[in-house]
C-alpha positions in Angstrom: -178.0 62.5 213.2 -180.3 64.4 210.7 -178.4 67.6 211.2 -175.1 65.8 210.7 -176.2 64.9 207.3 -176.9 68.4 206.2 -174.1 69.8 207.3 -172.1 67.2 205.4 -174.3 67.9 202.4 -173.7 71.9 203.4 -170.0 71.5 203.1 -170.3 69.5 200.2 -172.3 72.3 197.9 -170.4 75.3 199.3 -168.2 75.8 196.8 -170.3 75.4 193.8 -170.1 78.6 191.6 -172.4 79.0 188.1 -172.0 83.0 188.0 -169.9 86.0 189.0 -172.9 87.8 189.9 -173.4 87.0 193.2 -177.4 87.5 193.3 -177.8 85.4 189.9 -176.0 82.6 191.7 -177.8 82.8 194.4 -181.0 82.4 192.6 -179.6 79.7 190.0 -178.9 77.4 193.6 -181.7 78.4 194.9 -184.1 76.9 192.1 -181.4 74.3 191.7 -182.0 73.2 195.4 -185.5 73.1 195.3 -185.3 70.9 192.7 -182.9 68.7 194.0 -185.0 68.6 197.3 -188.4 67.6 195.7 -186.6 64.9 193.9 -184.5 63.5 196.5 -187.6 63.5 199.0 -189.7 61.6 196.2 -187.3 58.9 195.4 -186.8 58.3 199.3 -190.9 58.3 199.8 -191.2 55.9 197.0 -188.2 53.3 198.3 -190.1 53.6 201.7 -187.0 54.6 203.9 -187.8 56.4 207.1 -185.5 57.6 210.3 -181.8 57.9 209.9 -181.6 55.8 207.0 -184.3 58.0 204.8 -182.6 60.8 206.3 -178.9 59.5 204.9 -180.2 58.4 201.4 -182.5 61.9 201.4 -179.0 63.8 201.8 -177.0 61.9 199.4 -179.1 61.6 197.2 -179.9 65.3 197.2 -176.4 66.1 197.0 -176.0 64.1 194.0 -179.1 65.7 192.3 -177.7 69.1 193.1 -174.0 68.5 191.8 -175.2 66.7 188.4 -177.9 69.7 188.0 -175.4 72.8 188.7 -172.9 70.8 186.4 -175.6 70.7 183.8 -176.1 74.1 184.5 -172.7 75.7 184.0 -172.2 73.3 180.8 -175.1 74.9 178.9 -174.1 78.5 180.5 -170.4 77.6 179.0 -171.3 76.9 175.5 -174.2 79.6 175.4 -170.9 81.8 175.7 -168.8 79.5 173.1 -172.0 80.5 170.8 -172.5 83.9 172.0 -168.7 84.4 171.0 -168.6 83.3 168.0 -168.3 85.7 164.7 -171.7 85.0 162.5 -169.7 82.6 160.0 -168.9 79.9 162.3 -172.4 80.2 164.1 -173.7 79.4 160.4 -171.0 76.3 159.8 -172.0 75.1 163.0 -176.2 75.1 163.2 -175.4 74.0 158.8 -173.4 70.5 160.7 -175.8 70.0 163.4 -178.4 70.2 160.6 -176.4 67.5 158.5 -175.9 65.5 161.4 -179.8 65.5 162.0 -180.1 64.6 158.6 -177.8 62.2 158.5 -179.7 60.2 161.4 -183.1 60.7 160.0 -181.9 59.4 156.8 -180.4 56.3 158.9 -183.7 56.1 160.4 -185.2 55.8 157.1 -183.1 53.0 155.9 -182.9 50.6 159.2 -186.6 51.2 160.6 -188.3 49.0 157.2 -185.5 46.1 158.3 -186.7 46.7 162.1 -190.2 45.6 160.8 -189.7 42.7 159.0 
């Protein structure tokens, strides 16, 4: 039964590509993996399961882990290129918003937190 689940969760990562480069990939999924594996076997020791049914929430849970991580993953590899594309201008307009927008909340911060104590 255990080997049914991994090559369920097998089939179910195969087709997950972060780079071109076939050896960077490789290495990406590779940390990506372990990661997914130390989590997934921690959550399953801490609910308790054993047998088959540790073994199924194990896999799927792993496979979750994996999916929302490499998505993560090729998310901040896409907009490192957006940035890295950029011409110097908009890099500038864009940090100069994210600045005002930090501002903005700090400022909102400010303003609400003395209510927040009262």
């Amino acid at each position: 039964m255990k080997i049914l689940f991994k090559e369920i969760y097998e089939i179910y990562i195969s087709n997950i590509l972060i780079s071109n480069n076939y050896f960077v990939n490789l290495c990406i999924l590779g940390v990506i993996g372990y990661a997914a594996y130390k989590m997934s076997f921690y959550i399953v020791g801490k609910l308790g399961f054993r047998n088959n049914v540790g073994s199924f929430f194990h896999w799927s849970i792993r496979g979750f882990i994996f999916v929302v991580l490499s998505s993560l993953t090729i998310f901040v590899i896409k907009v490192y290129n957006f940035i890295r594309a950029l011409s110097i201008l908009n890099k500038c307009f864009i940090f100069g918003f994210i600045i005002f927008i930090l501002l903005v909340f700090v400022k909102i911060k400010k303003i609400v937190a003395p209510e927040l104590n009262k």
